[in-house]
C-alpha positions in Angstrom: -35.0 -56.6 34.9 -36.1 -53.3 34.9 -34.5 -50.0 33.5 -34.7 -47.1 35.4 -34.8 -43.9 33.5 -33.6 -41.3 35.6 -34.6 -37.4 34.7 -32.2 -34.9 35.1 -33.3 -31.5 35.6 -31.4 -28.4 35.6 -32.3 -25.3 37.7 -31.5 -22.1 36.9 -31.9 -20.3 39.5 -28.5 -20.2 40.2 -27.5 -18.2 37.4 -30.4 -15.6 38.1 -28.9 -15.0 41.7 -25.3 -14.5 40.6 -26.5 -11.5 38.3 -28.9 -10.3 41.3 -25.6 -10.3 43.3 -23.7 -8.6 40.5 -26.2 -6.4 40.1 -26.3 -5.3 43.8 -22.8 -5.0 44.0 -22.8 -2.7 41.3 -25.3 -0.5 42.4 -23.1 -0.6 46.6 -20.2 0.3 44.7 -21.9 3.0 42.4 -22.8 4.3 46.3 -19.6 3.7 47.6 -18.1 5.5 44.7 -20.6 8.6 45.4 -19.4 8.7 49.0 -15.5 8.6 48.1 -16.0 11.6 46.1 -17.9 13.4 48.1 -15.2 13.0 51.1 -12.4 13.8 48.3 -14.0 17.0 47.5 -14.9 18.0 51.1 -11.1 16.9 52.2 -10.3 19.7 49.4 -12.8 22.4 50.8 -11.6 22.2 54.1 -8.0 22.4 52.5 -9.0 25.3 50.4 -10.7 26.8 53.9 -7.7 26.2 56.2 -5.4 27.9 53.6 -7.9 31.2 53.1 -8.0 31.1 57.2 -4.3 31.1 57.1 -4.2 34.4 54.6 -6.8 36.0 56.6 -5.3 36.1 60.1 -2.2 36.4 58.0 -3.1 39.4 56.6 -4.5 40.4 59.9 -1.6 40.5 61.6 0.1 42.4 58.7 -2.4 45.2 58.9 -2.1 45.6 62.5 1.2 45.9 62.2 1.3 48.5 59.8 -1.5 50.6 61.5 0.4 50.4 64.8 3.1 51.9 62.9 1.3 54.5 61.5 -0.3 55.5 65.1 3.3 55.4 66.4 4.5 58.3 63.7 1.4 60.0 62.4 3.1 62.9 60.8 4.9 60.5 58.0 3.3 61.0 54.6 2.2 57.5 54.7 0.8 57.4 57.9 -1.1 61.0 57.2 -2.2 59.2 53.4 -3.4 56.4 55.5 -5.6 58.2 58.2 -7.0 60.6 55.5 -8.0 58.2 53.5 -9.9 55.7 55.8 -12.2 58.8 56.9 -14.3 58.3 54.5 -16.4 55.0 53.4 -14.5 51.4 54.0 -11.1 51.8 52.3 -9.5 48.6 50.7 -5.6 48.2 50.6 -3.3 45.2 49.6 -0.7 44.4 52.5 2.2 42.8 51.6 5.4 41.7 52.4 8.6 43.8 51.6 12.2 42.7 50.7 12.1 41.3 54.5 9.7 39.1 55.7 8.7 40.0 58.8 8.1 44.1 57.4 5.1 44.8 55.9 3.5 47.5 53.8 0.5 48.3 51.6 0.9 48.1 48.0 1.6 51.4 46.4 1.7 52.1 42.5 3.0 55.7 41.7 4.1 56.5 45.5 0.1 56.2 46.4 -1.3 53.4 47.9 -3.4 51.1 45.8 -6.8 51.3 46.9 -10.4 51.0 46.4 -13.4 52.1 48.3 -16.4 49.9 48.8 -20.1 50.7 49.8 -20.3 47.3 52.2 -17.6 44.9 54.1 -20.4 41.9 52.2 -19.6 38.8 50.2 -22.2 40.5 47.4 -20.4 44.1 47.5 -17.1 41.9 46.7 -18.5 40.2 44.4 -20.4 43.3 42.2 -16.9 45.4 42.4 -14.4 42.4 42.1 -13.4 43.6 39.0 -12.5 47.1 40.2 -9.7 45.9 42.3 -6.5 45.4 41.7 -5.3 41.8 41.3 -3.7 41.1 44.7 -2.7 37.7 44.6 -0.9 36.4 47.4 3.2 35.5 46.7 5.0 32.5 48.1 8.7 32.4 47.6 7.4 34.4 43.9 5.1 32.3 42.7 1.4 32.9 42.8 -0.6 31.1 45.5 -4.1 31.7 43.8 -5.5 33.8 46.3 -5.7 37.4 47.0 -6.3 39.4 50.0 -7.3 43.0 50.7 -7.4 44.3 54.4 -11.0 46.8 53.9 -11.0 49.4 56.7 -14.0 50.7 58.3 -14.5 54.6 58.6 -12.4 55.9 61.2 -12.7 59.3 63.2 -9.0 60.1 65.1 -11.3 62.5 67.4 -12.9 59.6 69.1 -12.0 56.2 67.7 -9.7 54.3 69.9 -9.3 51.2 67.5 -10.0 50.5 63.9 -12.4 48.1 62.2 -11.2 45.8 59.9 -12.3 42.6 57.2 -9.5 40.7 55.5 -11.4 39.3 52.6 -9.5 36.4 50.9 -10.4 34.8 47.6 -9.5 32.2 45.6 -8.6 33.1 42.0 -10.0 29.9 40.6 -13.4 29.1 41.9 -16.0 30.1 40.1 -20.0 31.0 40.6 -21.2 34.1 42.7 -20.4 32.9 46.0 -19.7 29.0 45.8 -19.0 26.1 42.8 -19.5 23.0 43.8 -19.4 23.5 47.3 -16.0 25.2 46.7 -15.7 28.6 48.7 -15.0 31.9 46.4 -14.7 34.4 49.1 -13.7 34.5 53.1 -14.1 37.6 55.0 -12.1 37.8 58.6 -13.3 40.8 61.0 -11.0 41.9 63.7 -10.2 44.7 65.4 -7.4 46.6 66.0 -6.7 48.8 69.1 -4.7 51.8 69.0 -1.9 52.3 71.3 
C-alpha cells in the first residue's frame, strides 16, 4: 500500500487583488468625490449669478423708472438735483424701494441723494473705491439679502442726449478676493440704456 502525501499550497494572490481593488476604488471615489464638489460649488455660482442677474435688471427697471419721472417733471428739486448732478463724471446712486413696492426712489441722507462719483463704469474702479460707498445692501421683506446695488450714470448733456447710459453693478457682501474667490463672483455689472421720452 502506498501513502500518498498530498501538498497543499496556498496562493496569495487573492489577497493582493482585493487590496488592488480597494485601492482603486478609493482612488475612483477620491475622483468622484472631486467631481461632486466641484458641481456643488458651480450649482452655487450659478445660484449666486441668477440672483445678482435678478438685482441687476431689477435695479434697472427701478432706475428707468425714476429717470422717466424725472424727464416727465424736470423742474422738481429732485429731478433738477438729478440732471445737475449726472453732468459731470459717472454719478453712482442707490435705488430703492419706498413704503410701496412698485414706487421707487434713490436713497437720500439729509434731503440729498446719496451719491458717489467714479472715474470708470470697471470691475477694478469698483473695486479701488468700494469702500467709499455707501453700504447699499439690498432689503427683502427687511432683512438683508447680501448684496448691494448702485445704478452708476454716465455723463449726460440735456442739449443733445436723447437717452442715458447706465451700469447696475451688483455685489455680493460676502465673497472675497479682488474680483473672484473660489470661482465665486464678487461683482456684476448690467449696462442698459434708457431712452428719454
Amino acid at each position: 500500500m502506498k501513502n500518498k502525501i498530498k501538498y497543499n499550497s496556498y496562493e496569495g494572490m487573492g489577497f493582493i487583488e482585493s487590496l488592488i481593488a480597494i485601492m482603486v476604488v478609493g482612488v475612483a471615489s477620491v475622483v468622484l468625490m472631486r467631481i461632486a464638489a466641484s458641481t456643488m460649488s458651480d450649482a452655487v455660482e450659478n445660484e449666486r449669478i441668477d440672483k445678482m442677474t435678478q438685482y441687476a435688471v431689477e435695479g434697472a427697471n427701478m432706475a428707468e423708472n425714476i429717470v422717466q419721472e424725472f424727464y416727465e417733471y424736470p423742474t422738481q428739486g429732485d429731478a433738477l438735483s438729478f440732471f445737475n448732478t449726472i453732468a459731470n463724471g459717472i454719478q453712482c446712486f442707490i435705488p430703492e424701494t419706498t413704503g410701496n413696492p412698485q414706487v421707487y426712489q434713490f436713497k437720500k441722507y439729509a434731503e440729498a441723494f446719496v451719491t458717489k462719483q467714479i472715474p470708470s463704469l470697471t470691475i477694478e474702479s469698483i473695486n479701488n473705491h468700494k469702500d467709499d460707498f455707501p453700504r447699499a445692501e439690498i432689503m427683502t421683506n427687511n432683512v438683508g439679502s447680501g448684496f448691494f446695488r448702485y445704478a452708476c450714470f454716465y455723463p449726460y448733456t440735456a442739449s443733445t442726449d436723447k437717452q442715458i447710459n447706465v451700469g447696475i453693478v451688483v455685489g455680493h457682501l460676502a465673497s472675497e478676493g479682488t474680483y473672484t474667490a473660489r470661482r465665486n463672483v464678487k461683482h456684476y455689472i448690467y449696462s442698459t440704456v434708457i431712452p428719454l421720452r
